[in-house]
C-alpha positions in Angstrom: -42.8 6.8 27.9 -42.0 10.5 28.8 -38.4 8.9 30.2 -37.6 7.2 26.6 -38.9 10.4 24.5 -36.6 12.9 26.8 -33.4 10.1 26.8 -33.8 10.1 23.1 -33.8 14.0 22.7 -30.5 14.3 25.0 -28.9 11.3 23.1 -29.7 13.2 20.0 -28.4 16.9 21.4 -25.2 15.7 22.9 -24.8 13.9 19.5 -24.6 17.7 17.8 -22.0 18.6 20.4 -19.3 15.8 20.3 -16.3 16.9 18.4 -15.6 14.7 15.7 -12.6 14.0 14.0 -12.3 15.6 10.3 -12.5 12.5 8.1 -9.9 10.4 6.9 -7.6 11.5 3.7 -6.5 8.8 1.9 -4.9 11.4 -0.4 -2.3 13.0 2.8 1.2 14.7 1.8 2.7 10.5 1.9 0.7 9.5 -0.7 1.0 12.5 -3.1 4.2 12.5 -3.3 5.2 10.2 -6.4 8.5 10.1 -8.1 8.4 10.9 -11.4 9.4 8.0 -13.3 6.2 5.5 -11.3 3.5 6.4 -14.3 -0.4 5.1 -13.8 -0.6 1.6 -13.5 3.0 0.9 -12.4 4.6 0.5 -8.8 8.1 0.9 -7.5 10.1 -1.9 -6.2 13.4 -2.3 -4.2 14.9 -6.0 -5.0 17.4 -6.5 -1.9 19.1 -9.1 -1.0 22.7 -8.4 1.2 24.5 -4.9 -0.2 23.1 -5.8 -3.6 19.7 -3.5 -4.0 18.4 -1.7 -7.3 14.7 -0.3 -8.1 12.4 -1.0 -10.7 9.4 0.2 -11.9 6.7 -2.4 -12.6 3.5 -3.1 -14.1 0.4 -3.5 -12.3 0.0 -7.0 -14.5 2.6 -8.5 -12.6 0.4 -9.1 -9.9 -1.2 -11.8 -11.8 2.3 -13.3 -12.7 3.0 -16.6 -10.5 7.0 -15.8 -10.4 6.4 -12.2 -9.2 3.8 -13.1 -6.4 6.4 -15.6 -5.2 8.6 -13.2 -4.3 5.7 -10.9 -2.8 5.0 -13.9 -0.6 8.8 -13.9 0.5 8.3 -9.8 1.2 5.5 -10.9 3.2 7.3 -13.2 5.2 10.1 -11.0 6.1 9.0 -8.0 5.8 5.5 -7.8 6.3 2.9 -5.6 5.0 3.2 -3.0 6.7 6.0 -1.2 4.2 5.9 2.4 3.2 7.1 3.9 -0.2 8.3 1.4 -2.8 7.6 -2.3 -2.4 10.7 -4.4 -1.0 11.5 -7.9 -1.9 14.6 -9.9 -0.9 15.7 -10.8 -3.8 18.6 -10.7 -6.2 18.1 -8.0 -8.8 19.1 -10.4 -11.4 16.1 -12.7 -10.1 13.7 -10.0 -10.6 14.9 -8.7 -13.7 14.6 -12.4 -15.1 11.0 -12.2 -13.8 9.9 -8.9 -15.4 12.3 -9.8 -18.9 10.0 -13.3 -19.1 6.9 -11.1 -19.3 7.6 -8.3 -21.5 4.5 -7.1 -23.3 
């Protein structure tokens, strides 16, 4: 009994001592850093498909729109999720620009 009482105090002191890491920041220099024309509630996205790219800036609603999360799936598959900064899709910038004139609110 003495044995448990003294492990538990020396589990407990050499708990104050370990250096721990400072917690994480979602909100780091990356993340702050957002151009000026991506407003609340919208997101950046590259449409690229060849040497034919252009970026637009898109509602969060689109996420619900079946056309739009088709092409997400397609970024998925050949990109991954794993992209940084605005959101590519291999796509035709007419495709996407059909996509987001269908849904004008």
């Amino acid at each position: 009994m003495l044995r448990s009482f003294v492990g538990k105090i020396e589990k407990g002191v050499s708990l104050l001592f370990v250096h721990r890491r400072p917690p994480l920041n979602h909100f780091n220099e990356a993340t702050r850093v957002v151009p000026d024309d991506v407003r609340e509630g919208y997101f950046a996205v590259l449409a690229i498909k060849g040497e034919e790219s252009k970026r637009f800036i898109v509602g969060l609603h689109y996420l619900n729109d079946p056309a739009f999360l088709g092409l997400l799936d397609q970024a998925e598959e050949e990109f991954g999720f794993g992209q940084k900064g605005a959101l590519a899709i291999p796509c035709q910038p007419q495709e996407l620009q059909k996509i987001l004139d269908g849904r004008r609110v």
